[in-house]
One Martini backbone bead per residue (centre of mass of N, CA, C, O) as a GRO file, in nm:
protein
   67
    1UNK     BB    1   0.523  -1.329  -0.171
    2UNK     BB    2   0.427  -1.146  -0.474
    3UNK     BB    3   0.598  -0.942  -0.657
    4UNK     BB    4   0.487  -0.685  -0.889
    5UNK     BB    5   0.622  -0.447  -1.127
    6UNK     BB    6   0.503  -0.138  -1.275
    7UNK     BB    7   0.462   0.135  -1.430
    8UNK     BB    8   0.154   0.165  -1.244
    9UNK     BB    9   0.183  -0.058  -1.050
   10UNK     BB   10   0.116  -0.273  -0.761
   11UNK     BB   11   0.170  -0.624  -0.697
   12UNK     BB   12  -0.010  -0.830  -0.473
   13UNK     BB   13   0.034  -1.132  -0.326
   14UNK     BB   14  -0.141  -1.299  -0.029
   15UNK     BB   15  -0.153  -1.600  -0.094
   16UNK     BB   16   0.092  -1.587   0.038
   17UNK     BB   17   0.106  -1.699   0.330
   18UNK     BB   18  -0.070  -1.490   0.511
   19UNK     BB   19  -0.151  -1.196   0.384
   20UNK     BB   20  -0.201  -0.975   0.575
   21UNK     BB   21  -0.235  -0.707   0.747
   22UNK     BB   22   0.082  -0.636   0.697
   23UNK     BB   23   0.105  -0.653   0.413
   24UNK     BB   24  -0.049  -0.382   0.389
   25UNK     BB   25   0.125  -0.180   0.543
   26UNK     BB   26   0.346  -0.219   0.369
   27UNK     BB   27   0.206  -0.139   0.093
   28UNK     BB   28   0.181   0.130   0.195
   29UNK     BB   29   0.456   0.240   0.263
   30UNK     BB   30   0.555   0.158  -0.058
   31UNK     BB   31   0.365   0.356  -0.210
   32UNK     BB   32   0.448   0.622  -0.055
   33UNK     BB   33   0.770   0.594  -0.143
   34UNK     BB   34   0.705   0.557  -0.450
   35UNK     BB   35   0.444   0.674  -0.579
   36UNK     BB   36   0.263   0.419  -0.605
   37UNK     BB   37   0.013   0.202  -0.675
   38UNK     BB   38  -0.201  -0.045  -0.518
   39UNK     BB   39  -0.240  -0.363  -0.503
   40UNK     BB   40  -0.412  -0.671  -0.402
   41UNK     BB   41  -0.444  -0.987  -0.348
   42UNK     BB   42  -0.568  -1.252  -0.168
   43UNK     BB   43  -0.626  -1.155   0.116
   44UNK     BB   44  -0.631  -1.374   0.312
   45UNK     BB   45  -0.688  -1.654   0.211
   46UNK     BB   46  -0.586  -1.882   0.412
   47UNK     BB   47  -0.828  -1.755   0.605
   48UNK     BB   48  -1.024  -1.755   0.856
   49UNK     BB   49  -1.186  -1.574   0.730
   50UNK     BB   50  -1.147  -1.444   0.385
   51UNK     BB   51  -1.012  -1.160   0.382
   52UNK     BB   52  -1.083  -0.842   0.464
   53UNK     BB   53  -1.089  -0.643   0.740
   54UNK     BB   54  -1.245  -0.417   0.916
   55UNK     BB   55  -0.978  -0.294   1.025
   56UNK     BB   56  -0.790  -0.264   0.766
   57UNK     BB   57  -0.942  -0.071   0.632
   58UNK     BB   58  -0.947   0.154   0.840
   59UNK     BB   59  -0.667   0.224   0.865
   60UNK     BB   60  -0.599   0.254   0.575
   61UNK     BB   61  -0.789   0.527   0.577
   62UNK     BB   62  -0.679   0.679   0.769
   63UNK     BB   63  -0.398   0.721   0.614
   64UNK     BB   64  -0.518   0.838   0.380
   65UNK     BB   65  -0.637   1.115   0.565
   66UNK     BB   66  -0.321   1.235   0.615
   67UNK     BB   67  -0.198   1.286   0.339
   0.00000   0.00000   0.00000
């Protein structure tokens, strides 16, 4: 994973290992530990098929509606 940290927000790369789920939900506990926030870019590159699945932007639409 390579994370770049700018000003306005935070990029993370899921192209490298697995890049999946958790890559993700840690994305979010970071975004909203520091109030920034985030970008990912090819989230699950490496798997078959490649690409956000549609449990994970669930989850993550559930945290965000908790907020």
């Amino acid at each position: 994973m390579t994370m770049t940290m700018s000003v306005s927000r935070i990029l993370l790369d899921g192209g490298v290992l697995e890049g999946g789920g958790q890559l993700l939900r840690n994305a979010v506990a970071l975004s909203v530990l520091l109030s920034k926030p985030i970008a990912v870019n090819n989230i699950r590159k490496n798997r078959k098929p490649p690409g956000l699945r549609p449990q994970h932007a669930a989850g993550t639409y559930k945290a965000a509606k908790t907020l």
